[in-house]
N, C-alpha and C positions, 0 to 999 in steps of 0.2 A: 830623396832629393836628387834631382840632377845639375847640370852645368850646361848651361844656355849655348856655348860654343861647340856645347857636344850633341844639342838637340838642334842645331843648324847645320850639321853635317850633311852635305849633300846639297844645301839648298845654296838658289842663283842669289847672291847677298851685289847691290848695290853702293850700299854706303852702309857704314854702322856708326851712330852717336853715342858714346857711351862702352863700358865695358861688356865683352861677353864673357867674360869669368867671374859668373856671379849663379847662385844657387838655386834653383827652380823647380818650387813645388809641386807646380800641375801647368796645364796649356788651357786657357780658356776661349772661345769665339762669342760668349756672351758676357757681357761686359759685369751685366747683375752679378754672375758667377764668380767673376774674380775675388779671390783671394791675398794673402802676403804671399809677396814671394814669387807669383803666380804671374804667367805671360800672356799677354793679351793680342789675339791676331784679327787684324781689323777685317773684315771681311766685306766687298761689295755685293748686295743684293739685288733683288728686285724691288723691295719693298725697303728697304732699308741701305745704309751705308755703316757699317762699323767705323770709320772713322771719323762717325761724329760723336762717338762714347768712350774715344781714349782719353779725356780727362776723367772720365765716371768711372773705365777700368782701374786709372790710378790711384784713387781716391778710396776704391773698393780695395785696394791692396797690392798691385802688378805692378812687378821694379821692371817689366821688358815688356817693351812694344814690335809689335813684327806688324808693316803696314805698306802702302803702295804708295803712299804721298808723305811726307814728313810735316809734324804739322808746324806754324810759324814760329811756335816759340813751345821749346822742349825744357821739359823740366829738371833739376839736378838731380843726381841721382837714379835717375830713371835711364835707360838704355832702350836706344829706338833703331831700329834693323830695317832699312828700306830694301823693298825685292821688287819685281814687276808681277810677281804672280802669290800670292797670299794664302789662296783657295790649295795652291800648289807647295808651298809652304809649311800648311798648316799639316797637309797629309805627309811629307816627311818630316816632319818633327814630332807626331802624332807617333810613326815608326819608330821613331830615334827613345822617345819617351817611354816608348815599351816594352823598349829592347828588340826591337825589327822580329815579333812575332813568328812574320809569315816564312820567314827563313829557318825558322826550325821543325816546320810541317810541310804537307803536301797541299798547297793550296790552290783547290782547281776553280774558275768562272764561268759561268753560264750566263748568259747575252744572247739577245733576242727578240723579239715582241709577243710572241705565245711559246709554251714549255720549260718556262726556264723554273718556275718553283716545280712544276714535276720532278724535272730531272734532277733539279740538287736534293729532293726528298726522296727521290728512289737511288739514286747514290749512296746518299744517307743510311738507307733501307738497306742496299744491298750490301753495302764496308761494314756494318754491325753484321750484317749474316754469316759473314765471311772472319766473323771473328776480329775488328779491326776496334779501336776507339778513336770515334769518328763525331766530328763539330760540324754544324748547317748556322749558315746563313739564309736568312729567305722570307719571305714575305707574308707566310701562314704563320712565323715563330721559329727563333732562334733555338739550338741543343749543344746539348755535348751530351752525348751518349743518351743516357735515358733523364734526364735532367732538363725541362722544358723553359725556357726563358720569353718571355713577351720580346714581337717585334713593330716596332714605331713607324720607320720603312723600308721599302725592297732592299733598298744598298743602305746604309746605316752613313752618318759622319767618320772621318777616320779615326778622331777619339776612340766611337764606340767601338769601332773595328778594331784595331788594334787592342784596345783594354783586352775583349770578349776573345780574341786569338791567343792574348797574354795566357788567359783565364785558361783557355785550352792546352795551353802549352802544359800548365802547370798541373795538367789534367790528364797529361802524358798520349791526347789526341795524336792520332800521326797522320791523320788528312781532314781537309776541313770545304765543303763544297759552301758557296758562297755564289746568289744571284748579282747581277753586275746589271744594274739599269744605264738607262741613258742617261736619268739624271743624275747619278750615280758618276758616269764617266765625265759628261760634261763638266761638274761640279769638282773634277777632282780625289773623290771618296775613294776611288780606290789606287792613285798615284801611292808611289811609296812603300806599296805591297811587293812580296814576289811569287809570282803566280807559276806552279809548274806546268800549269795546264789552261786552255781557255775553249770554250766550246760556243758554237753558234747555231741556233735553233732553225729561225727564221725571220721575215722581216713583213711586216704588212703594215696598214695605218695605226697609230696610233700616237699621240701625243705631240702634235703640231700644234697644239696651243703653247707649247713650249719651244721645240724647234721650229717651230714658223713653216717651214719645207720639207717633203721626204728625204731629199738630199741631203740637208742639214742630221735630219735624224738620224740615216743611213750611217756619212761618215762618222759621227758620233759614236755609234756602234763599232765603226771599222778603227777606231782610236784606240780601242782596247788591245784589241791584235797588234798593231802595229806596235805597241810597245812591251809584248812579248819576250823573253828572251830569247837566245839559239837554244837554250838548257829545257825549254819550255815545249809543251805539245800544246799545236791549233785543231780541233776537230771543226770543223762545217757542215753544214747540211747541201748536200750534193740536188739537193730536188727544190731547194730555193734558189732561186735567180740572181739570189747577191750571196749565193753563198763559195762559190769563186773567187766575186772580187772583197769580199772579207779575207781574203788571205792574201791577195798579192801584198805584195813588199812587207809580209811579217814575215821575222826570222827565224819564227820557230818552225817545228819538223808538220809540217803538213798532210793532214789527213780527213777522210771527209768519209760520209755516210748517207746512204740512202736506200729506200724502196723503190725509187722507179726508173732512178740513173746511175749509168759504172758508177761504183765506187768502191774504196778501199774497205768499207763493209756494208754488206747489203743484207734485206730480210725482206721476205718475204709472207703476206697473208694468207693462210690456208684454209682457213674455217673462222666464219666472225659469229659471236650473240652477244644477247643482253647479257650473261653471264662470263663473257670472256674473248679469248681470240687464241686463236691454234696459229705460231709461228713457225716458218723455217728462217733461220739464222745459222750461219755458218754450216750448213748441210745439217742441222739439228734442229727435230720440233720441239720447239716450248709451250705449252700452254702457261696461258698467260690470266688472272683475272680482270685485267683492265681490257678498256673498251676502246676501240676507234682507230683509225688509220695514223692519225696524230698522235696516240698513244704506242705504235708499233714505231713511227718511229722516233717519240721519246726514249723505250725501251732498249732502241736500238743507239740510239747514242748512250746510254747508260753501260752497256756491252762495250760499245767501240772504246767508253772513256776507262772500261776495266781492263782493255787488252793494254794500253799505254801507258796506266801506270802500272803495267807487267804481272797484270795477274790471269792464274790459270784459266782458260776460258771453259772448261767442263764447271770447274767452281764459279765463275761467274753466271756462265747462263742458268745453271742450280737456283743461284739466290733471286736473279732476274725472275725466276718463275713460280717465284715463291713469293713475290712483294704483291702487297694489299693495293689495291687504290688511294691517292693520296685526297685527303678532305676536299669537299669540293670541285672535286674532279670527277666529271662523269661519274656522282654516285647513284647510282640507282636501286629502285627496290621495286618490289610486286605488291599491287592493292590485293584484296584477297577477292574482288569481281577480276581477276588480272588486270588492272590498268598497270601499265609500265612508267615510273615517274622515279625523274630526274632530274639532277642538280649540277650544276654546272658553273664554272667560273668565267665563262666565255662571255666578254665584254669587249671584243674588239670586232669587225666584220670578219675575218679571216678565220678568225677563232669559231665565231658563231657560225660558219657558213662550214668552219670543219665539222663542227658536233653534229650538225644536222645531217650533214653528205655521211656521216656514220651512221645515224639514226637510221638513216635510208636506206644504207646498205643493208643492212638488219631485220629490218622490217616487212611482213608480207604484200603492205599496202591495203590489203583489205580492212586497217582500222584507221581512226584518225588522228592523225600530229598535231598536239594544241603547243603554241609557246609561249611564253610567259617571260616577256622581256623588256627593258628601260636600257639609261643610259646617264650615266653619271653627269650629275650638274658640275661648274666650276672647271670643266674638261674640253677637250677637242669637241668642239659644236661639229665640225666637219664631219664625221664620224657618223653621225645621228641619222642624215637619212639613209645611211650607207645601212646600218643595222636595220632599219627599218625595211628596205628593200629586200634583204638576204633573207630576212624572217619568214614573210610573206611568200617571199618565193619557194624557197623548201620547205613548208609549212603547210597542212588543210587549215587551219585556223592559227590566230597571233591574237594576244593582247598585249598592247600597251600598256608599261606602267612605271611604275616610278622606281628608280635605280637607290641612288642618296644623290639627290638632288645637292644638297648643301644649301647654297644661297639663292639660288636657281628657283624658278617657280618651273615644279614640275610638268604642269598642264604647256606650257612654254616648250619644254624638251621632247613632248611627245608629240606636240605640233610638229616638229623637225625632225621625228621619225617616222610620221606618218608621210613627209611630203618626197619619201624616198619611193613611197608605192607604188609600181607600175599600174597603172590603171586595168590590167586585168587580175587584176590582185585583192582592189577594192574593195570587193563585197569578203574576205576571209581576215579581215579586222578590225579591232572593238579596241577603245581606251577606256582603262580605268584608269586614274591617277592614283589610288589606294590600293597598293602592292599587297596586303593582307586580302583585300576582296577580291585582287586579281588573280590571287591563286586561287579562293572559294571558287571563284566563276567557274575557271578551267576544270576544277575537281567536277562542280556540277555538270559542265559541259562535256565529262569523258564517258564515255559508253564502255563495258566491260572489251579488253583488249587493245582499249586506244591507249597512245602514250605520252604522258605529257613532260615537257620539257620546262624547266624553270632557271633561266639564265640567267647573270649577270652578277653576283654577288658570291657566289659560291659557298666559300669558308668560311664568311662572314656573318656575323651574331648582331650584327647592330645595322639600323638604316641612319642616316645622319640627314636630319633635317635643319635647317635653316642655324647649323653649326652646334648641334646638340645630336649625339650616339643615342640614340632609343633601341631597347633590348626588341631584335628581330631575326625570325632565322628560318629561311627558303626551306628546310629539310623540315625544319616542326611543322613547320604553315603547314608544307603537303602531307606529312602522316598524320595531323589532325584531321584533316579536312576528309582522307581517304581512310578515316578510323584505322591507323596502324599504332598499336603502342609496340612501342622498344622493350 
C-alpha cells in the first residue's frame, strides 16, 4: 500500500477535495479495473473521455479521483485531485507507485522512425555479451536477461513501464534499453522516467494519421530530447537532416554519429553481401553478419551508445561483431536453385527505399528483384502511394498485396499504392490481395539466382483482418513455397 500524497509527488495539483492521506492500493485508467482503495485517473481520449466513468470507478471501489475537470457534485469520502494534464499525471504517480524504477538503472531511449527496435535489440545483444544483466523494451518483445515477456506496444503505458522496470530492478538489471514512439511521447508514456541516455535514429513519413503534419510529428520526437537531463547523453544521427535540430536546446552532453557526415563517430563500408558487411569503425575492421547501409549505421549507433555509457571500445566493437540479426530484419536465406529471399520489416517509404538501395548494392544485376509488398489498413493513407512508387522503382518486378488491413478493404489500399506508379514503371506490377498467394506468385516468378524480397510485416506471425489475428508468417510462406525446411 501506498499514500496518495506520496504518489502526487511532483505532480502540477490545482485544487484537491478531500484528503491526501489516505492509503492506495494500485493506480487505475480503466475504470472496469478499479478496485478498493484504488485511484482512478480520468483520462481524455480519442474515442473515449474517462471522465465520464468516475461514478463507475467509484462504485468499483476508488477512494481517489485524479482528473482535469471536477465533476458537479463529489461524493463523501471520496478525494478528487484536479491537474491540467492527467496523461501527465498518471506517468508520475505511475513513478512514485513503483518506487521511481528508472533511477536505479541505466535507462537509455531510442526514437526515431526506422531503427529503433534494432538498436535497443542489439544493445540488448551486445550488454549480455559483455557480461551485463541487461532489460529491453521493444516492440518484437519485452526481456530481462534470457527470460522472454509478450509485447502489446512499442512504448508500453507508464503502469506497465514502471511495474516491468520495478521487475528488473528486483532482477538486479543495471541497464535497460527501451524504444520511445511518438505515440509514446505525445501520450506521456514515458514522462516520469529518468533516462540516462536518448538516442535518435532518423526521421521520414510515417504516422500522420495521428500527427496530422510532419512538423507536428517532428517536434514530438524532439520533446523527448528536450526533456533530457545535463546528467543525460543525447546521441543523433548526423546524416539525417533533423538530426541537428533534435538537439538544439536539450541539455544533455551532445553527440552524434554518422557514415557520410563529420561526426563524433563515424564508420565506414568496406565490403557489403548477402552474408554480411566488412566495417571500419574507429580505424578497426568488423565484420559484421547483418546486412545494409541502415544496418551499418544501426551498428554504429550501438558502438557510439557503448562508448557513453563508458565502456571499453576493443570490448565493444568484439560483441558488436558477434551479434546475430534481429527477427525480421533483413533475414535472409538461400533456396537451394540459389534464389536469394528475404524478410523484412520495412513498412514505411524510407525504410523500404533503404532495403532495396542495399539489395542493389549487393547484387550483380544480372538476375531479377521481385517485391512482395502492402500497407497497413486503419494507418497513414498518405504513405501508400509513396510505398508504391519506391517499390517499383528499385524493383524489376512488385506485387501488391495485403499488409493487415484491419478494417480496411484491402483491394482499396492497394488501389492507393498502385496510383504512386510512375507510368514507366507500369508494366513491372501485379496485385494480388491474398498475401499467402502473393508470395506463391513471386516464388514461381524467381528464376535460379533472382532475389526476392518480402516486406512489410517482418516479425510478425499473424495478418489481422477485419479485427481478428489469423496465424500467418512471411518467413514460413517463403521457405514453403521455395521447399526449405528448418
Amino acid at each position: 500500500m501506498k499514500v496518495l500524497k506520496d504518489l502526487l509527488y511532483g505532480v502540477s495539483i490545482e485544487s484537491v477535495v478531500g484528503s491526501t492521506d489516505k492509503a492506495v492500493s494500485e493506480i487505475q485508467y480503466d475504470s472496469r479495473q478499479n478496485r478498493a482503495n484504488s485511484v482512478f485517473v480520468a483520462l481524455r481520449g480519442q474515442a473515449s473521455d474517462g471522465h465520464q466513468h468516475i461514478d463507475a470507478a467509484i462504485q468499483n471501489g476508488a477512494t481517489s479521483v485524479v482528473c482535469e475537470s471536477l465533476p458537479e457534485v463529489t461524493q463523501k469520502g471520496i478525494t478528487y485531485v484536479h491537474t491540467s494534464n492527467t496523461r501527465l499525471a498518471l506517468a508520475i504517480m505511475a513513478a512514485n507507485f513503483y518506487d521511481n524504477p528508472s533511477e536505479q538503472l541505466q535507462l537509455v531511449g531510442v526514437t526515431g522512425t526506422n531503427g529503433k527496435t534494432s538498436i535497443v535489440r542489439l544493445l540488448f545483444g551486445v550488454f549480455q555479451r559483455m557480461g551485463h544483466s541487461v532489460g529491453v523494451i521493444s516492440t518484437i518483445g519485452n526481456a530481462i536477461n534470457e527470460q522472454s515477456y509478450p509485447a502489446t506496444h512499442t512504448t508500453p503505458d507508464p503502469l506497465a513501464i514502471n511495474a516491468f522496470l520495478q521487475k528488473m530492478v528486483k532482477a538486479g538489471v543495471g541497464y535497460c534499453f527501451m524504444e520511445v514512439s511518438s505515440h509514446g511521447i505525445d501520450q506521456y508514456r514515458t514522462a516520469g522516467l529518468c533516462f540516462a541516455g536518448g538516442v535518435f535514429t532518423n526521421l521520414s513519413h510515417d504516422h500522420l494519421d495521428y500527427h496530422k503534419t510532419f512538423a507536428q510529428y517532428r517536434d514530438t520526437k524532439k520533446r523527448f530530447f528536450d526533456q533530457l537531463s545535463k546528467e543525460a547523453f543525447a546521441l543523433s544521427n548526423k546524416d539525417d537532416k533533423n538530426g541537428t535540430y533534435m538537439l538544439q536546446n536539450c541539455q544533455a552532453q551532445h553527440q552524434f554519429y554518422g557514415l557520410k557526415t563529420s561526426a563524433n563517430y563515424k564508420a565506414k563500408i568496406l565490403e557489403r553481401d548477402f552474408a554480411g558487411m566488412l566495417l571500419m569503425v574507429d580505424s578497426k575492421e568488423v565484420w559484421t553478419p547483418l546486412v545494409g547501409d541502415f544496418n551499418a549505421a544501426n551498428l554504429l549507433a550501438v558502438y557510439a551508445c557503448c562508448s557513453m555509457l563508458g565502456k571499453d571500445a576493443e570490448e565493444s566493437l568484439h560483441a558488436v561483431s558477434a551479434i546475430e540479426p534481429i527477427a525480421g530484419r533483413f533475414n535472409a536465406f538461400s533456396a537451394n536453385n540459389n534464389i536469394k529471399a528475404i524478410v523484412d520489416f520495412a513498412h514505411t517509404p524510407d525504410a523500404l527505399d533503404n532495403v532495396l538501395s542495399s539489395i542493389n548494392k549487393i547484387r550483380t544485376g544480372n538476375e531479377l528483384l521481385i517485391t512482395v509488398v502492402g500497407c497497413g489498413g486503419g494507418r497513414d493513407k498518405d504513405k501508400r502511394p509513396q510505398m508504391g512508387r519506391v517499390a517499383t522503382m528499385l524493383s524489376d518486378k512488385v506485387i501488391f498485396t495485403s499488409d493487415n488491413p484491419r478494417d480496411e478493404d484491402p483491394e482499396t489500399i492497394i488501389k492507393q499504392m498502385e496510383a504512386g506508379v510512375a507510368p514507366e514503371n507500369f508494366k513491372k506490377f501485379l496485385s494480388i490481395a491474398d498475401r499467402k498467394q502473393a508470395i506463391k506468385t513471386a516464388c514461381q516468378l524467381a528464376h535460379p539466382n533472382d532475389i526476392i524480397l518480402v516486406a512489410g510485416k517482418g516479425h510478425e506471425t499473424y495478418q489481422e483482418i477485419q479485427g481478428v489475428k489469423k496465424d500467418f508468417d512471411d518467413m514460413i510462406e517463403l521457405k514453403s513455397n521455395l521447399k526449405i525446411s528448418d
